[in-house]
C-alpha positions as a Markdown table, in Angstrom:
| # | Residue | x | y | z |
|---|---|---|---|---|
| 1 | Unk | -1.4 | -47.8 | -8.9 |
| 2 | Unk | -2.5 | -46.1 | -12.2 |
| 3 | Unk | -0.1 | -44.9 | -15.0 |
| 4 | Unk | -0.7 | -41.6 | -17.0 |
| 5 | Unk | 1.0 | -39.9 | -19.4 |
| 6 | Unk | 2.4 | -36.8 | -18.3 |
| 7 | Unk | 1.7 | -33.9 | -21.1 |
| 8 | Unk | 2.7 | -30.2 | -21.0 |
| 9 | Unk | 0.2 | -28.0 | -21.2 |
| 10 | Unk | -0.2 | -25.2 | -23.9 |
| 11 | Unk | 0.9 | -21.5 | -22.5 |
| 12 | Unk | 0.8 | -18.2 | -24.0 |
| 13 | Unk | 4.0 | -19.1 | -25.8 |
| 14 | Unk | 2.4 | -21.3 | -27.8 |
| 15 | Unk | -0.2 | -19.3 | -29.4 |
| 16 | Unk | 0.6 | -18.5 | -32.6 |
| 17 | Unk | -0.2 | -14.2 | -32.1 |
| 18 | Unk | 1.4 | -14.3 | -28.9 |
| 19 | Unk | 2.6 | -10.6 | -28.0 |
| 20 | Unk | 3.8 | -8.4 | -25.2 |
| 21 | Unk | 1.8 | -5.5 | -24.1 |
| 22 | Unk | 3.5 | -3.2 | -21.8 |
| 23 | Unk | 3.6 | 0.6 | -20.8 |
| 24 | Unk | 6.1 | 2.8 | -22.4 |
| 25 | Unk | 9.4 | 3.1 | -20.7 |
| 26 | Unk | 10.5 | 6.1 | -18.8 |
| 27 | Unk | 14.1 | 7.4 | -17.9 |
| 28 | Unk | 14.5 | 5.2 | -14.9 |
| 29 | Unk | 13.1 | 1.7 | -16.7 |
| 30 | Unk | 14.7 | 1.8 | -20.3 |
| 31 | Unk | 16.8 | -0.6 | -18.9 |
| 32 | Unk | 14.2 | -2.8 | -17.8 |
| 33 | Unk | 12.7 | -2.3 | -21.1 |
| 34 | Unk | 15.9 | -3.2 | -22.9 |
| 35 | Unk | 16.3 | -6.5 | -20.9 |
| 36 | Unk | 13.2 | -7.5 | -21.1 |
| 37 | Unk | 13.3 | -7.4 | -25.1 |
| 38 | Unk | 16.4 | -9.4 | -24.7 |
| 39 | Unk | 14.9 | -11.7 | -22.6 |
| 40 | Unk | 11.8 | -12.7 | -24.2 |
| 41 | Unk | 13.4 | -12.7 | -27.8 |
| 42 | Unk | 11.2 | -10.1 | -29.0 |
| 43 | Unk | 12.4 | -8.6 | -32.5 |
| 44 | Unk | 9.5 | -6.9 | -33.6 |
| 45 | Unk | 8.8 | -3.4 | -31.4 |
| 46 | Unk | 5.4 | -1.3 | -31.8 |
| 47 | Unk | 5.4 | 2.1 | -30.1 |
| 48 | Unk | 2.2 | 3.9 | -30.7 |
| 49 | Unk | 2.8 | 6.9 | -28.8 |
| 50 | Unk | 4.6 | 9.7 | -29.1 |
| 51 | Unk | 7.4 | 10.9 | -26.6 |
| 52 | Unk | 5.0 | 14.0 | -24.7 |
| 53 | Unk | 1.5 | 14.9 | -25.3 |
| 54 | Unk | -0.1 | 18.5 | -24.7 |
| 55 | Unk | 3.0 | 19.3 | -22.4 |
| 56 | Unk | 3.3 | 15.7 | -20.5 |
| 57 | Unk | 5.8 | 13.5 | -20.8 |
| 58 | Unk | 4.4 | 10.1 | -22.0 |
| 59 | Unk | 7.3 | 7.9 | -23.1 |
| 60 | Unk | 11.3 | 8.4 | -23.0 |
| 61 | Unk | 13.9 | 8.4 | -26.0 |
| 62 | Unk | 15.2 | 4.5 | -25.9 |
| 63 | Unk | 16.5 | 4.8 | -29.4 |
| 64 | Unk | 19.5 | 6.7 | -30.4 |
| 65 | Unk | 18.7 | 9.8 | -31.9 |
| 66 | Unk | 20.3 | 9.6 | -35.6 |
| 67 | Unk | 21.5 | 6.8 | -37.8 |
| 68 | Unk | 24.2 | 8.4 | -39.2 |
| 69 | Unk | 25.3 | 10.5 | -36.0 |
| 70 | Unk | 25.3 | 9.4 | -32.4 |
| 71 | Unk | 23.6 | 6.1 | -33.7 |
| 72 | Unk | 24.6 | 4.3 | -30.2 |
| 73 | Unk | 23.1 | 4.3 | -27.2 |
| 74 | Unk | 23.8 | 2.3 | -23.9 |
| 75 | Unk | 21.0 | 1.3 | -21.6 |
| 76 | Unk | 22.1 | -0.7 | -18.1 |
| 77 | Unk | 23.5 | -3.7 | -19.4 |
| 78 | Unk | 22.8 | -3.3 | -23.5 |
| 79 | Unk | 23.8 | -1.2 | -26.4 |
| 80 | Unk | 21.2 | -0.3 | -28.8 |
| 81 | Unk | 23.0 | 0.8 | -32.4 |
| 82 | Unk | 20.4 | 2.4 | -35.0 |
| 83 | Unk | 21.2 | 1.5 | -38.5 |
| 84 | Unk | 18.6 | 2.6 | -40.6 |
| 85 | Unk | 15.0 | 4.4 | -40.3 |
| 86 | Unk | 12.4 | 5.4 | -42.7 |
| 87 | Unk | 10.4 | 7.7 | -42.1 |
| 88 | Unk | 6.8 | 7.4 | -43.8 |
| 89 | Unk | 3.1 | 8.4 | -43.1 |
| 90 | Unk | 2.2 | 9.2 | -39.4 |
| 91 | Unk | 4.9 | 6.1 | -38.8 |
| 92 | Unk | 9.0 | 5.6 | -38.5 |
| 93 | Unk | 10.5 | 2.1 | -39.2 |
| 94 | Unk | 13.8 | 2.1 | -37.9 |
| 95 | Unk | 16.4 | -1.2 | -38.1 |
| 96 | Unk | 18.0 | -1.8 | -34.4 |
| 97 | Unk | 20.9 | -3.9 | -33.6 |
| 98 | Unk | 20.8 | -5.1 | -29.4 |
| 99 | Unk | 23.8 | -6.7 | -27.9 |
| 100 | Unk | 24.5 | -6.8 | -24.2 |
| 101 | Unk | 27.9 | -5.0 | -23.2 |
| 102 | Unk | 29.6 | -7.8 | -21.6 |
| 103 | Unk | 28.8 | -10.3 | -24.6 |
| 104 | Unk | 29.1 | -10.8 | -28.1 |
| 105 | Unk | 26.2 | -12.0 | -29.2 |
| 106 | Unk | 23.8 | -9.3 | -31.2 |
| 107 | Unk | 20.2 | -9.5 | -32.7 |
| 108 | Unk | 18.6 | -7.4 | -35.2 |
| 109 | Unk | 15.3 | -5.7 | -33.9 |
| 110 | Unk | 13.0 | -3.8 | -36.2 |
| 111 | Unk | 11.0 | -1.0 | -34.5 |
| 112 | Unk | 8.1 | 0.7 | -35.9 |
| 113 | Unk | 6.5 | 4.1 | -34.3 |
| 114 | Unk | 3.1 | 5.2 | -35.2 |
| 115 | Unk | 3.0 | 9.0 | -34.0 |
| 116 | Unk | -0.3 | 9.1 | -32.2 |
| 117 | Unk | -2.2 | 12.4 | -32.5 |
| 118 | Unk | -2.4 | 14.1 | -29.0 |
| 119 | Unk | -5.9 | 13.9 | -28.4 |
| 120 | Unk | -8.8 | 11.5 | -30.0 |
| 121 | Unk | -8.2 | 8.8 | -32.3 |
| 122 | Unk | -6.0 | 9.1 | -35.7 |
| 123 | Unk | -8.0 | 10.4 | -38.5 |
| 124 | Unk | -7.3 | 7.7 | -41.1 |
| 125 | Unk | -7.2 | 4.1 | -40.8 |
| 126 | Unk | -4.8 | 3.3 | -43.5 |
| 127 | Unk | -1.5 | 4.7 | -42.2 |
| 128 | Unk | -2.3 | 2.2 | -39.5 |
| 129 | Unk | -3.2 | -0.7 | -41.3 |
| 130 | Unk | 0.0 | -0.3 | -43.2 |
| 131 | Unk | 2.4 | -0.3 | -40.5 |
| 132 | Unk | 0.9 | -3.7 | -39.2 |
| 133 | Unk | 0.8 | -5.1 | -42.5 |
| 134 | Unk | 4.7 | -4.2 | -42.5 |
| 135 | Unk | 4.9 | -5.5 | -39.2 |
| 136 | Unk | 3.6 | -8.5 | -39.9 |
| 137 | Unk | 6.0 | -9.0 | -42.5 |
| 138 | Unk | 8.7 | -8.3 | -40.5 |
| 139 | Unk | 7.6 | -11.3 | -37.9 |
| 140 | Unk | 7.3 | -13.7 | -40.8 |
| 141 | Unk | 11.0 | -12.9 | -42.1 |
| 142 | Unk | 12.2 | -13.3 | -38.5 |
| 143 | Unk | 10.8 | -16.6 | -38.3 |
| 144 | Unk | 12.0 | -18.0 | -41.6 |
| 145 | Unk | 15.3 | -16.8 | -40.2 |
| 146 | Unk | 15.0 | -18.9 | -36.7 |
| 147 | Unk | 14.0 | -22.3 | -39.2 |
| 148 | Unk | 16.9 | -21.5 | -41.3 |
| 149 | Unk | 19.2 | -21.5 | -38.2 |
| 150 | Unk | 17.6 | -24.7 | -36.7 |
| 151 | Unk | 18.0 | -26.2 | -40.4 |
| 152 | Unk | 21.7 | -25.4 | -40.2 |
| 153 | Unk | 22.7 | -26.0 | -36.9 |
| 154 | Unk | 20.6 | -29.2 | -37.8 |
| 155 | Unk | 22.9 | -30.2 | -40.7 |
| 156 | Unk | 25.9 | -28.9 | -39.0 |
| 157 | Unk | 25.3 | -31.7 | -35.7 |
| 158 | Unk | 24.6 | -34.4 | -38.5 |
| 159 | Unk | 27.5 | -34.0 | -40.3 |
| 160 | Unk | 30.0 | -33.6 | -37.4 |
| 161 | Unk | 28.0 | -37.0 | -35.6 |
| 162 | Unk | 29.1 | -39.0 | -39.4 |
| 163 | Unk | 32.7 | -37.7 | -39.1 |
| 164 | Unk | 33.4 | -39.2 | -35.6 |
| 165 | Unk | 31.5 | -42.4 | -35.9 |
| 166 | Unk | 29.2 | -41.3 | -32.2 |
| 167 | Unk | 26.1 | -41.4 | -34.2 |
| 168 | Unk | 25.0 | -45.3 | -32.9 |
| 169 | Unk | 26.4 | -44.2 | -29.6 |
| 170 | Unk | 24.0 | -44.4 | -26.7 |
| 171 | Unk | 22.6 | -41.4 | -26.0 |
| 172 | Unk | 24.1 | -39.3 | -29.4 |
| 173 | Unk | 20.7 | -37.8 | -30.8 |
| 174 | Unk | 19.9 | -38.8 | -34.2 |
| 175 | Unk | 18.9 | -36.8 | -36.9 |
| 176 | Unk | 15.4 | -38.2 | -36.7 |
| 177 | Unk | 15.6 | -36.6 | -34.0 |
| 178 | Unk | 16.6 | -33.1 | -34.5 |
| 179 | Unk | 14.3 | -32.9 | -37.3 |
| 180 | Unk | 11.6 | -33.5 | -35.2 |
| 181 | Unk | 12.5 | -30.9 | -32.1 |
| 182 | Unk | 12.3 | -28.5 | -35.5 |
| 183 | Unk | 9.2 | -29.4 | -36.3 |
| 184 | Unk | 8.1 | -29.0 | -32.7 |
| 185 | Unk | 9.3 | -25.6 | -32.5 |
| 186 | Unk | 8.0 | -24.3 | -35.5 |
| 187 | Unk | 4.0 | -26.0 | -35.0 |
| 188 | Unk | 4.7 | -23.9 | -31.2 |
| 189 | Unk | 5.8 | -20.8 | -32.0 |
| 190 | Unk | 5.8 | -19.2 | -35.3 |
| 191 | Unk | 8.5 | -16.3 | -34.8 |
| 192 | Unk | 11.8 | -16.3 | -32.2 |
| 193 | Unk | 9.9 | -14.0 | -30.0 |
| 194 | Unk | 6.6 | -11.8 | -29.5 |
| 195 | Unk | 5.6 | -9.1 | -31.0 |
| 196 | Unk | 6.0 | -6.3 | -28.2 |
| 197 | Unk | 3.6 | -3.2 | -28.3 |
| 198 | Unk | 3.7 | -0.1 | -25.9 |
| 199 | Unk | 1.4 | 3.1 | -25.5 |
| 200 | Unk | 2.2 | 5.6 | -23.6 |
| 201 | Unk | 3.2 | 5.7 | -19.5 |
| 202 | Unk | 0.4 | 5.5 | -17.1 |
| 203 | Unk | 0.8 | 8.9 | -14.6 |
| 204 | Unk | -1.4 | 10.0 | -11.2 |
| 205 | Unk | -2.8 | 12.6 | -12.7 |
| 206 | Unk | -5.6 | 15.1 | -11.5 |
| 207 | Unk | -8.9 | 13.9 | -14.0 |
| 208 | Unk | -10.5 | 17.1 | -15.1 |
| 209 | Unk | -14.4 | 17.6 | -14.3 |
């Protein structure tokens, strides 16, 4: 009988520009939508469509319309609260807060919406380039967030395993450790959750000749 070391094998997770590309919600899947942004983690959205083009409708209004008025919206199981948007060249940034209905817990999303032109390609290039560049940033921050939390939690465990004397109990985890399932997790994934991007909803529709 041979022995082998059983290792796990590397997923899509576990590249470091791991993202979600999906097709834009409509009116009966925002919910779907929602929960899968819950789900997966994601904090970072990309929508780079607008809501019709030339008449058809190509994506539904999952964000609530205002961030002063109406700023909540409820989707199936989670509530979507819009806090702040900036409006900028061909592109919107807008600060989301998700939270499930029959929970507590909430996350801060940042969404960004690139408002494609209706037919061809954009003109410029650089309205583009920006809003990734911003996105990018925006993964990054989320990320030192998630190590921060770890760090904490990290501390937190240590110092509460020194107060009752169960650190050199068998079993306790040390904070050798802990230290190391950080490092882990941060050489695996470098943000909480993927980037998700969306275009606009796929439709039968008649191709013209």
């Amino acid at each position: 009988m041979s022995r082998f070391k059983q290792q796990r094998s590397a997923g899509p997770r576990d590249a470091p520009n791991y993202y979600i590309a999906c097709q834009a919600p409509l009116e009966s899947t925002t919910s779907d939508f929602w929960r899968m942004i819950w789900e997966q983690q994601s904090r970072v959205i990309i929508q780079a469509t607008d809501l019709s083009e030339n008449g058809i409708e190509r994506c539904a209004e999952y964000l609530p319309p205002s961030a002063t008025l109406d700023n909540h919206s409820s989707y199936g199981d989670y509530q979507v609260t819009l806090k702040h948007r900036e409006v900028k060249d061909r592109y919107a940034i807008s600060t989301l807060v998700l939270k499930r209905v029959d929970g507590e817990e909430s996350r801060e999303l940042t969404h960004y919406w690139y408002k494609w032109p209706e037919a061809g390609v954009p003109a410029e290039e650089a309205p583009i380039i920006a809003m990734l560049l911003e996105a990018r940033s925006s993964l990054k921050s989320y990320c030192l967030e998630q190590a921060n939390e770890l760090r904490e939690k990290s501390a937190t465990l240590e110092t509460s395993m020194d107060a009752d004397g169960s650190k050199a109990e068998a079993g306790s985890t040390s904070s050798h450790e802990i230290n190391g399932n950080i490092s882990s997790r941060s050489g695996t994934r470098s943000q909480q959750g993927p980037l998700t991007v969306h275009c606009f909803q796929a439709r039968d529709e008649p191709v013209p000749l």
